[in-house]
N, CA, C and O atoms as CSV, one atom per row, in Angstrom:
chain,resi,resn,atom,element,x,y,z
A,1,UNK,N,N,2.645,-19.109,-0.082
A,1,UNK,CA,C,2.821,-19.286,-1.513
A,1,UNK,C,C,3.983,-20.243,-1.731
A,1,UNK,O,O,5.045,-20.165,-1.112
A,2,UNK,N,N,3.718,-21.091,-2.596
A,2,UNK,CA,C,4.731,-22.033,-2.885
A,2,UNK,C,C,5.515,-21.739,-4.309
A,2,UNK,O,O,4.994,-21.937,-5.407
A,3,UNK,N,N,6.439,-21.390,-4.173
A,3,UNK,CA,C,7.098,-20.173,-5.095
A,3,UNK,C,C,8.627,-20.080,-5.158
A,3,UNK,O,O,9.238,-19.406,-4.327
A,4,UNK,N,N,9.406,-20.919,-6.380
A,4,UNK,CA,C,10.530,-20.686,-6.220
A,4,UNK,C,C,11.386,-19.656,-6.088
A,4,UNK,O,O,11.353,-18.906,-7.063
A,5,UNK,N,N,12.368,-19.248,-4.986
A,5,UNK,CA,C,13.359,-17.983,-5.149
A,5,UNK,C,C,13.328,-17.366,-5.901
A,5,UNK,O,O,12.818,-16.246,-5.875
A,6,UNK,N,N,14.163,-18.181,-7.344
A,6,UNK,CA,C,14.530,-17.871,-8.622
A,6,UNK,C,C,13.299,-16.956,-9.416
A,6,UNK,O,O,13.279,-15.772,-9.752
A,7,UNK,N,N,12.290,-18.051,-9.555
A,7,UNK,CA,C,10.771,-16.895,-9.795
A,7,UNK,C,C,10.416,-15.930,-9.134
A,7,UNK,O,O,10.085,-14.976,-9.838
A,8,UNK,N,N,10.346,-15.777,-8.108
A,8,UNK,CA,C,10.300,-14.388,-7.412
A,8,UNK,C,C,11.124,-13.516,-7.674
A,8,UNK,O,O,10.769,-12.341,-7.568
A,9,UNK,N,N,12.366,-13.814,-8.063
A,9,UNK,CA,C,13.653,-13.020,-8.157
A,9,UNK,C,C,13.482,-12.247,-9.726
A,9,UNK,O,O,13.729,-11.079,-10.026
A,10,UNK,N,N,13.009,-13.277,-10.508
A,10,UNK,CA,C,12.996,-13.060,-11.976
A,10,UNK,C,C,11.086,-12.123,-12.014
A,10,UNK,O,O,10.738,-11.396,-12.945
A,11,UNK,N,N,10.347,-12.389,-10.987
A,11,UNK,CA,C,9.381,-11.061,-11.530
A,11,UNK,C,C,9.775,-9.658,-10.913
A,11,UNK,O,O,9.436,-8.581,-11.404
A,12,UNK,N,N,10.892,-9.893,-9.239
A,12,UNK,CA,C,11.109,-8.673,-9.147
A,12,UNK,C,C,12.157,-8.082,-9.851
A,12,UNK,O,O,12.221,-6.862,-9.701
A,13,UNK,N,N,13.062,-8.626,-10.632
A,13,UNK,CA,C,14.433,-7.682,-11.006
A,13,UNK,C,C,14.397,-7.634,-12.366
A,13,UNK,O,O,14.566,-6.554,-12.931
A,14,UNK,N,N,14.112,-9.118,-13.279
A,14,UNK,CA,C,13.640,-9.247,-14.827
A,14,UNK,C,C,11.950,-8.777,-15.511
A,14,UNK,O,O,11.410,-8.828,-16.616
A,15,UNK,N,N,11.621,-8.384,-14.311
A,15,UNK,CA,C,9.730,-8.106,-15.261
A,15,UNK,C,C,9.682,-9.131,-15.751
A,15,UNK,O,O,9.367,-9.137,-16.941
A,16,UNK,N,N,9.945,-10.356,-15.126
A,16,UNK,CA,C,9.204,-11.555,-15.979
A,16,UNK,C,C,7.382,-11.207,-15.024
A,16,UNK,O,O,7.127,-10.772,-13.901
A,17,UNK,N,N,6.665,-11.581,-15.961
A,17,UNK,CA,C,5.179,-11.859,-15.501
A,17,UNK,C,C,4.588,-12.902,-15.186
A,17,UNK,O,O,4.628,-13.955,-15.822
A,18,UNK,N,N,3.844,-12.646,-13.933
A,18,UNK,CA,C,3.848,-13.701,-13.008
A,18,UNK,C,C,2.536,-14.956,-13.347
A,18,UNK,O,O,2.040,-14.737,-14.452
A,19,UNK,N,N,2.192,-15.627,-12.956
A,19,UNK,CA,C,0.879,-16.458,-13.584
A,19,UNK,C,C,-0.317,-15.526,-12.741
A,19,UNK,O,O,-0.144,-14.781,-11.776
A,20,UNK,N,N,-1.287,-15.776,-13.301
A,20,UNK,CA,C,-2.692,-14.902,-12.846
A,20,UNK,C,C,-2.720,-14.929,-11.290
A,20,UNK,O,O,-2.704,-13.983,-10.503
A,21,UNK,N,N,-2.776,-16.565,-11.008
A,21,UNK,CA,C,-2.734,-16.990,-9.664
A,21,UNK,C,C,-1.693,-16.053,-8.423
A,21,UNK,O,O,-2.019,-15.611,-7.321
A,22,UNK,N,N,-0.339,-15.997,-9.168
A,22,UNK,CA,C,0.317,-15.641,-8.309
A,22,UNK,C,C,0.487,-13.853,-8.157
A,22,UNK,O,O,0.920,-13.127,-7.262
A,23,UNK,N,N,-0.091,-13.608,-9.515
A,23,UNK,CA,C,0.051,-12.410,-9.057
A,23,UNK,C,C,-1.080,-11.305,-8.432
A,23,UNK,O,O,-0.995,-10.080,-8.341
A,24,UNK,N,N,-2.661,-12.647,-7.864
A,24,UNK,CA,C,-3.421,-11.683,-6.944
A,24,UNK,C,C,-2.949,-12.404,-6.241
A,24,UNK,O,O,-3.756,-12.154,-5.345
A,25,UNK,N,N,-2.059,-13.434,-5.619
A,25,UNK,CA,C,-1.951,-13.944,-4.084
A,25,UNK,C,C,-0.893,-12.682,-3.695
A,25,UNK,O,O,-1.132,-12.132,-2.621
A,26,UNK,N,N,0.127,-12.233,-4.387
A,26,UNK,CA,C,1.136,-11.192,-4.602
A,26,UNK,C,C,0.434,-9.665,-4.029
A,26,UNK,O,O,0.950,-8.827,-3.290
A,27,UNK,N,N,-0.796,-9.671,-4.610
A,27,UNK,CA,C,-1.199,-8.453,-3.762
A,27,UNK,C,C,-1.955,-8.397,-2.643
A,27,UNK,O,O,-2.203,-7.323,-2.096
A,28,UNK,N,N,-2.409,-9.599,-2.178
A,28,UNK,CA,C,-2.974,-9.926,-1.748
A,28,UNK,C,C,-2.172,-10.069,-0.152
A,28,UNK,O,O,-2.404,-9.518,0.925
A,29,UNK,N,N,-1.185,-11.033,-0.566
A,29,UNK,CA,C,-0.376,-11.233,0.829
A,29,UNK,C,C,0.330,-9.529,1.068
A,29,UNK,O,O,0.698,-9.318,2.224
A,30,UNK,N,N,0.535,-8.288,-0.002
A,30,UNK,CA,C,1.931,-7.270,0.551
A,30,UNK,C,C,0.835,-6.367,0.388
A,30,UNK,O,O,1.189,-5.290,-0.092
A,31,UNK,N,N,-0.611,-6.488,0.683
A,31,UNK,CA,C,-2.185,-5.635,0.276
A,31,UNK,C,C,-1.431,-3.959,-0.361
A,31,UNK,O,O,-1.239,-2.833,0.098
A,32,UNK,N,N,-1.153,-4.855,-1.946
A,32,UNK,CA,C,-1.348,-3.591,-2.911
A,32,UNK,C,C,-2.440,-3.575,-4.007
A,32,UNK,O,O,-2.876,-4.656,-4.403
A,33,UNK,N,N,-2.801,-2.680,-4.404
A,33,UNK,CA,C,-3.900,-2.262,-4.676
A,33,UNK,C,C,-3.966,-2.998,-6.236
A,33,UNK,O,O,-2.997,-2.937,-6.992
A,34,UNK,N,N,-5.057,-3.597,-6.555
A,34,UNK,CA,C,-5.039,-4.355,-7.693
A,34,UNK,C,C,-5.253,-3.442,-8.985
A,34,UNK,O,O,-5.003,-3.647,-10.173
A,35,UNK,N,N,-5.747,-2.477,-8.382
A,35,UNK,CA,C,-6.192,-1.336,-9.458
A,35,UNK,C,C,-5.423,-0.835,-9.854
A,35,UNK,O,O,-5.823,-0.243,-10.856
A,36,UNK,N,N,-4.088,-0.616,-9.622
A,36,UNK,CA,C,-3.263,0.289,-9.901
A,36,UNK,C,C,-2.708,-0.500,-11.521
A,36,UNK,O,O,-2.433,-0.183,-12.678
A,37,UNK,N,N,-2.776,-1.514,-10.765
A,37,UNK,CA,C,-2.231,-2.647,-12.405
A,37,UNK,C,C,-3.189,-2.627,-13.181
A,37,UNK,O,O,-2.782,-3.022,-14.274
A,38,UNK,N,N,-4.600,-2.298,-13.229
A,38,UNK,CA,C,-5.336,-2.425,-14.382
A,38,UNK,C,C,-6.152,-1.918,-15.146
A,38,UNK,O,O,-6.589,-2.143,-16.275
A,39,UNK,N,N,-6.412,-0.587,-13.692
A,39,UNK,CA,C,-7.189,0.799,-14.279
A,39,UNK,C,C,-5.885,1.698,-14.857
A,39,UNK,O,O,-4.802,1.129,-14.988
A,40,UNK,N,N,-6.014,2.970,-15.161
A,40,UNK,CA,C,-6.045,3.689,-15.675
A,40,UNK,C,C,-5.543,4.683,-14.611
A,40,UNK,O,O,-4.403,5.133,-14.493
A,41,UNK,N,N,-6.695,4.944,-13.818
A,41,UNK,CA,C,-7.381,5.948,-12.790
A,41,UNK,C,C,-7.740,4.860,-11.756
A,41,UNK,O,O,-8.609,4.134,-12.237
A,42,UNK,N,N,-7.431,4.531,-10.668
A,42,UNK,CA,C,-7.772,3.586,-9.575
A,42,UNK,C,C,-8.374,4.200,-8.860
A,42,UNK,O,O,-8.156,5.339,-8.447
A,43,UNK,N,N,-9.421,3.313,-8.579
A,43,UNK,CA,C,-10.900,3.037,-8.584
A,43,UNK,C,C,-10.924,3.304,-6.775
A,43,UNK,O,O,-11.609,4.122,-6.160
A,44,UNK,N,N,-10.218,2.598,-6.390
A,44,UNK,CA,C,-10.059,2.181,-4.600
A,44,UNK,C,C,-9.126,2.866,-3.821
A,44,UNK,O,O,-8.827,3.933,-4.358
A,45,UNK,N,N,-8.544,2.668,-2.755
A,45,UNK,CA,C,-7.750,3.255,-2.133
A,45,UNK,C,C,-6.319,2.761,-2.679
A,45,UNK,O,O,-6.268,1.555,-2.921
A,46,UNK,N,N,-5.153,3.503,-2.908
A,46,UNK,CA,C,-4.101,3.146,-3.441
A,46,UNK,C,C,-2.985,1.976,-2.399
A,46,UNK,O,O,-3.221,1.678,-1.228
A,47,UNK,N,N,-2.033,1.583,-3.055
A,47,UNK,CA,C,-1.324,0.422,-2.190
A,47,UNK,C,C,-0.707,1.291,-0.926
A,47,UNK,O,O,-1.217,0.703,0.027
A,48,UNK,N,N,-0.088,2.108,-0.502
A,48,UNK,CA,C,0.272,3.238,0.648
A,48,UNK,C,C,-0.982,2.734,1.319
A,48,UNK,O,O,-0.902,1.877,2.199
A,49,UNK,N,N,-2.153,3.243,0.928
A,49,UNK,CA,C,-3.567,3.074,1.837
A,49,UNK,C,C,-3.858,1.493,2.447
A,49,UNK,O,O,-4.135,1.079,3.572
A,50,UNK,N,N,-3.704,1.001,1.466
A,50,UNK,CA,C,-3.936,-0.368,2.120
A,50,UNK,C,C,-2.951,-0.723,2.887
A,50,UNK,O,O,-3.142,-1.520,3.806
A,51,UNK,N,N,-1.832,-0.230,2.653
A,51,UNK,CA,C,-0.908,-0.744,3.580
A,51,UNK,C,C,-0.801,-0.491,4.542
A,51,UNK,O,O,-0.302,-1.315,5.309
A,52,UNK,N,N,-1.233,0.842,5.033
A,52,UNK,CA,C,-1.659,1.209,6.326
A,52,UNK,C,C,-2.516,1.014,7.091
A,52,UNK,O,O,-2.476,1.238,8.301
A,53,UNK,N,N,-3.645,0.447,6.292
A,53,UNK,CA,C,-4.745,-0.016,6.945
A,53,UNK,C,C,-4.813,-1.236,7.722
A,53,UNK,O,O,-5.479,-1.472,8.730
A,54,UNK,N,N,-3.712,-2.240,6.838
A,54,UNK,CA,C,-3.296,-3.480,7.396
A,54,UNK,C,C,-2.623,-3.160,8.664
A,54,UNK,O,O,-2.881,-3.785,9.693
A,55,UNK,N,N,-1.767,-2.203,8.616
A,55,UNK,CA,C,-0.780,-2.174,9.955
A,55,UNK,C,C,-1.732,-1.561,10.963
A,55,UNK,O,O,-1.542,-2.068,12.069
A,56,UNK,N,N,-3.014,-0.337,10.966
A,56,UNK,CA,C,-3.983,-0.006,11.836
A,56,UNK,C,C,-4.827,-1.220,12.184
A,56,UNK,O,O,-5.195,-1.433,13.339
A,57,UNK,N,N,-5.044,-1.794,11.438
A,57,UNK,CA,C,-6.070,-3.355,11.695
A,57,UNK,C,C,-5.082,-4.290,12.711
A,57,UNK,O,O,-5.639,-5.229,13.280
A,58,UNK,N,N,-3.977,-4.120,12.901
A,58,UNK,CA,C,-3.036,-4.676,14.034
A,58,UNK,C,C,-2.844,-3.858,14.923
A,58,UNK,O,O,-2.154,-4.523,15.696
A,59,UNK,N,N,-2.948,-2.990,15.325
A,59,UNK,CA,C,-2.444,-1.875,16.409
A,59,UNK,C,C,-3.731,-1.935,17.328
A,59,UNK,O,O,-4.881,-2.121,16.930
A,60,UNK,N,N,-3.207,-1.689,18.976
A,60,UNK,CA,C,-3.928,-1.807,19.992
A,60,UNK,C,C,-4.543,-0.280,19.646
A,60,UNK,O,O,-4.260,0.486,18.725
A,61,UNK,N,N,-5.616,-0.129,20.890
A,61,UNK,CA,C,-5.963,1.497,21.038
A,61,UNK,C,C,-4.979,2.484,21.189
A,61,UNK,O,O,-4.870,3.476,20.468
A,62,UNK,N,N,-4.170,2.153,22.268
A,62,UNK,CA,C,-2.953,2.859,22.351
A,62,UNK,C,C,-2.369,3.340,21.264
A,62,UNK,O,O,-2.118,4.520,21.024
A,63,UNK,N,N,-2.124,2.268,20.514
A,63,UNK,CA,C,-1.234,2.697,19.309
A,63,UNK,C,C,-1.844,4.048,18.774
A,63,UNK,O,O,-1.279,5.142,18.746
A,64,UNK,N,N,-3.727,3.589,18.155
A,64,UNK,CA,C,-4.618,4.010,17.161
A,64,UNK,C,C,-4.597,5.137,17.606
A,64,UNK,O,O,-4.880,5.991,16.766
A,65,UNK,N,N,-4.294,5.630,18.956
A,65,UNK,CA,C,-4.576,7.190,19.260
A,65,UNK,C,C,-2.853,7.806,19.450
A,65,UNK,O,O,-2.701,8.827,20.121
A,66,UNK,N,N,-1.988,7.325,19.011
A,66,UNK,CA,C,-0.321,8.143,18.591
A,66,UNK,C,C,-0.543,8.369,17.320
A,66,UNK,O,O,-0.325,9.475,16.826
A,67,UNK,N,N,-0.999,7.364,16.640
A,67,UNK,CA,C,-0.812,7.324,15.271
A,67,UNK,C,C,-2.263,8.560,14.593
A,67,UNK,O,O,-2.184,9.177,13.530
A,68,UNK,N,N,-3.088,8.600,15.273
A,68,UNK,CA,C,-4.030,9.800,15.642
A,68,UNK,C,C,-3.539,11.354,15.409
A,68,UNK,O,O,-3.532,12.158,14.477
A,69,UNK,N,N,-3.143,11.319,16.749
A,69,UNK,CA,C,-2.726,12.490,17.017
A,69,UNK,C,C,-1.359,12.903,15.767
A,69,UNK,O,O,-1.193,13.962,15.163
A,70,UNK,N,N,-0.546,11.629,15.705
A,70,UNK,CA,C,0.803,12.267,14.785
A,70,UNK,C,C,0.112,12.632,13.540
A,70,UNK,O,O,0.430,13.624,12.882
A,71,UNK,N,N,-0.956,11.721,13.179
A,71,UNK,CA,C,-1.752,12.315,11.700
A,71,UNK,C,C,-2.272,13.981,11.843
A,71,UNK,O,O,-2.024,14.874,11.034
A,72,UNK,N,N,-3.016,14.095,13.045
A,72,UNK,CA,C,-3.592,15.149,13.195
A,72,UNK,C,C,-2.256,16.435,12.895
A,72,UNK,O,O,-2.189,17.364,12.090
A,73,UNK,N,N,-1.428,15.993,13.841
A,73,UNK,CA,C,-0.509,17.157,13.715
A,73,UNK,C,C,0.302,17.374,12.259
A,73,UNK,O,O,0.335,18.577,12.000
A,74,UNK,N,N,1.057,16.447,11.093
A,74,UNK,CA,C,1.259,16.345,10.121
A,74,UNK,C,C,0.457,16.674,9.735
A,74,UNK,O,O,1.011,17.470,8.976
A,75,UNK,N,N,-1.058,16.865,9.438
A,75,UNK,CA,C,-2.188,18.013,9.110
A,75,UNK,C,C,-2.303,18.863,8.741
A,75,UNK,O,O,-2.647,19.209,7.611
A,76,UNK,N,N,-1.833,19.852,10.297
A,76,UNK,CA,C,-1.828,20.969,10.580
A,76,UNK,C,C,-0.204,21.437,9.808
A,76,UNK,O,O,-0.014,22.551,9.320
A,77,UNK,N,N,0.444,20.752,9.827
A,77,UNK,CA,C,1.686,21.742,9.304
A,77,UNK,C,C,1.573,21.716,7.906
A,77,UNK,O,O,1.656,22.721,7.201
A,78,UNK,N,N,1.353,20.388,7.432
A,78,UNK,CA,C,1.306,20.530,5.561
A,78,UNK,C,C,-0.204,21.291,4.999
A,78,UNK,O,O,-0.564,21.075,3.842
A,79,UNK,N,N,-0.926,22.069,5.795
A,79,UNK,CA,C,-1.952,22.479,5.158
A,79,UNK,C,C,-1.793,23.564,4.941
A,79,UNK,O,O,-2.421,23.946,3.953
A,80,UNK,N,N,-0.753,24.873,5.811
A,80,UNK,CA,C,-0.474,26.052,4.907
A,80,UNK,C,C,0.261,25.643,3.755
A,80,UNK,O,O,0.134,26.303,2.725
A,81,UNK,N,N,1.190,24.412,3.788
A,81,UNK,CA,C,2.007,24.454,2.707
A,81,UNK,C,C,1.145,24.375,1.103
A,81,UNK,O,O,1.401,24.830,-0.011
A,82,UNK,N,N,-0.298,23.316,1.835
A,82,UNK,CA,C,-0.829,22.949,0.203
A,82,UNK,C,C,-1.796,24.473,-0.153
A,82,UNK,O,O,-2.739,24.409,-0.942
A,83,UNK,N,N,-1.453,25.667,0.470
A,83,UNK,CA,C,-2.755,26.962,0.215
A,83,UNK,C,C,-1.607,27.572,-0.211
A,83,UNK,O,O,-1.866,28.517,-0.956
A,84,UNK,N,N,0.115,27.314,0.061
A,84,UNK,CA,C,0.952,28.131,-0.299
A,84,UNK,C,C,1.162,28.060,-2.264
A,84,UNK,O,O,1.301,28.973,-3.078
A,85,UNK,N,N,1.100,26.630,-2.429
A,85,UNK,CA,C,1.114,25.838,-3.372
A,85,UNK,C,C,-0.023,25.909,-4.602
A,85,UNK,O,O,0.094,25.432,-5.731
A,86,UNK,N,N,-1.367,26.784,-3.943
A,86,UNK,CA,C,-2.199,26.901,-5.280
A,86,UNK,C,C,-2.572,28.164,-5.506
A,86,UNK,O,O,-3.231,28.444,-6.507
């Protein structure tokens, strides 16, 4: 993106609003979810999701099966918490 400092600086700290262009290349390049800006109720997987998906779409097998198993186990511990919770 060809994009002065100053403009970048002024949509992240002033809420200035960005031109159409730049602000799907914006989600596009940091894959956040476009929906979140325009639904209501988003439609797709949220920006967390995509963002992880990008970093799994880079990871060897190796990785895909730590990152596996650590999901699996974070699972198992927050699932009495969410039966404690309703």
């Amino acid at each position: 993106m060809f994009i002065s400092p100053h403009y970048l600086a002024n949509i992240e700290n002033k809420g200035q609003h960005p031109s159409l262009q730049i602000f799907f290349e914006l989600m596009l390049r940091y894959n956040i979810s476009v929906d979140q800006f325009l639904l209501d109720k988003p439609a797709g997987k949220d920006t967390r999701r995509l963002q992880l998906d990008a970093l799994l779409d880079s990871m060897s097998d190796n990785g895909l099966q730590i990152v596996t198993a650590t999901a699996k186990k974070i699972a198992e511990i927050e699932r009495p918490q969410e039966m404690e919770n309703t």
